[in-house]
N, C-alpha and C positions, 0 to 999 in steps of 0.2 A: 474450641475451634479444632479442626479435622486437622490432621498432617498433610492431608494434601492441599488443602484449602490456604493453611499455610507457606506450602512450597509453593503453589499458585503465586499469593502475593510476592513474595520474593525472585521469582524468575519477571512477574513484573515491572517488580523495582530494577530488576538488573538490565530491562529490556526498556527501561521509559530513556534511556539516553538514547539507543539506538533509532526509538519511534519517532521522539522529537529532531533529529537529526534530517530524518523524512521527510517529517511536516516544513522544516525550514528549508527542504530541497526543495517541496515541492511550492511551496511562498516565491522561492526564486524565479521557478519556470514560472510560476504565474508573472512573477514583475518582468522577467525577461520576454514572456510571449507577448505581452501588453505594449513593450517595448520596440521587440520587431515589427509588431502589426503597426505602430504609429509610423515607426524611421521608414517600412518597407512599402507601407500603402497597402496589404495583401491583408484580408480580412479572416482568411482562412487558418492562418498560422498559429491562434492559441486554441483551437481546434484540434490539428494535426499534432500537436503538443502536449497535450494531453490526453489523447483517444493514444500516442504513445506512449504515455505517462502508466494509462489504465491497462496495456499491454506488457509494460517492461514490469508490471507487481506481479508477474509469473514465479520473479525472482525472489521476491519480498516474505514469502514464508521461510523460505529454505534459508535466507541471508538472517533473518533475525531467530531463527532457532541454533543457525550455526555460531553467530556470534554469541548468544547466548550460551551456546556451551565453548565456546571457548576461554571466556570472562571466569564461568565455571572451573574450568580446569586450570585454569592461572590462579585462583584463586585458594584451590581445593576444597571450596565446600562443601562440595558432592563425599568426603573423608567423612565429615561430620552428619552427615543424614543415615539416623538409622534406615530409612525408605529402602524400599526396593529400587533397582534402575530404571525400569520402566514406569515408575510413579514419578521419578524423576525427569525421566524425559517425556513424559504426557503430561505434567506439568509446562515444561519447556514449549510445548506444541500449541497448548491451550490459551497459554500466554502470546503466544507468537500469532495463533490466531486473531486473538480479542485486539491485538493491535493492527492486524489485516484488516479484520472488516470498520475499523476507524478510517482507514487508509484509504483504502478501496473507493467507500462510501466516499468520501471528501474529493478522491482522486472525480470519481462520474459527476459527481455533483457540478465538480467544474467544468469537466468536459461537456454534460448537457447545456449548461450557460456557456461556455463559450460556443458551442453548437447552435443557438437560439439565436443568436445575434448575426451570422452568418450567412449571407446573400450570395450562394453561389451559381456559377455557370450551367447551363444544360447540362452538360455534360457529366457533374456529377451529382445533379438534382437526386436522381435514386437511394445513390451511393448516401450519402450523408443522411436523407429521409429514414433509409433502414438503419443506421447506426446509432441514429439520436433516438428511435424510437426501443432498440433494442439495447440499448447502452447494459441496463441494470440483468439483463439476459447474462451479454457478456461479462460481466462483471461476475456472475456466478460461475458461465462456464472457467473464468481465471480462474477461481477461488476451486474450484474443482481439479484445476491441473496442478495447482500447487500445492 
């Protein structure tokens, strides 16, 4: 096995708390959007909730490379790596990615379903036609700014 293939896994292991943390945030906005939409009557709401959701993962690389190197640096395993810094922090990056596009992915997924089921007004017939249809567009452009 490769040293970086190695460092790979390990900034994994260090980063599957942070990923799963996500996933059970993002479980909640689901129970909570499903929740509004029944108490509120408004069909539109786990929708806008998630087309949020797929907007606020702007954040989601820089927040899981950061916490990864901070876990790192409390740690000091970065002492013990003969590696160069940059194999360790493209390690870091790579990892932080593979758990982005898990993320991402799962984030549109819902958003297109809860998109589908959504009978809206004139008014934003457009609006929501070009979103639903572009969703996985924008999901790249994210993954591009971040």
């Amino acid at each position: 096995m490769s040293a970086f293939k190695g460092l790979y896994i390990k900034d994994l292991k260090l980063s599957l708390a942070t990923f799963l943390i996500g996933i059970i945030l993002l479980n909640l906005l689901t129970l909570g959007s499903l929740w509004l939409k029944e108490y509120l009557d408004e069909p539109m709401i786990p929708a806008v909730l998630f087309f949020l959701a797929t907007v606020a993962h702007v954040l989601y690389l820089p927040g899981i490379v950061f916490t990864s190197l901070q876990i790192e640096g409390q740690s000091q395993l970065w002492l013990h790596s003969p590696n160069r810094g940059w194999k360790l922090f493209l390690s870091k990056i790579l990892a932080g990615a593979t758990y982005f596009v898990v993320s991402i992915f799962f984030t549109i997924l819902l958003a297109k379903l809860a998109m589908n089921g959504v009978d809206v007004s004139n008014n934003f017939v457009g609006f929501s036609e070009i979103v639903k249809e572009n969703l996985f567009i924008m999901g790249g452009g994210i993954s591009a700014i971040s």
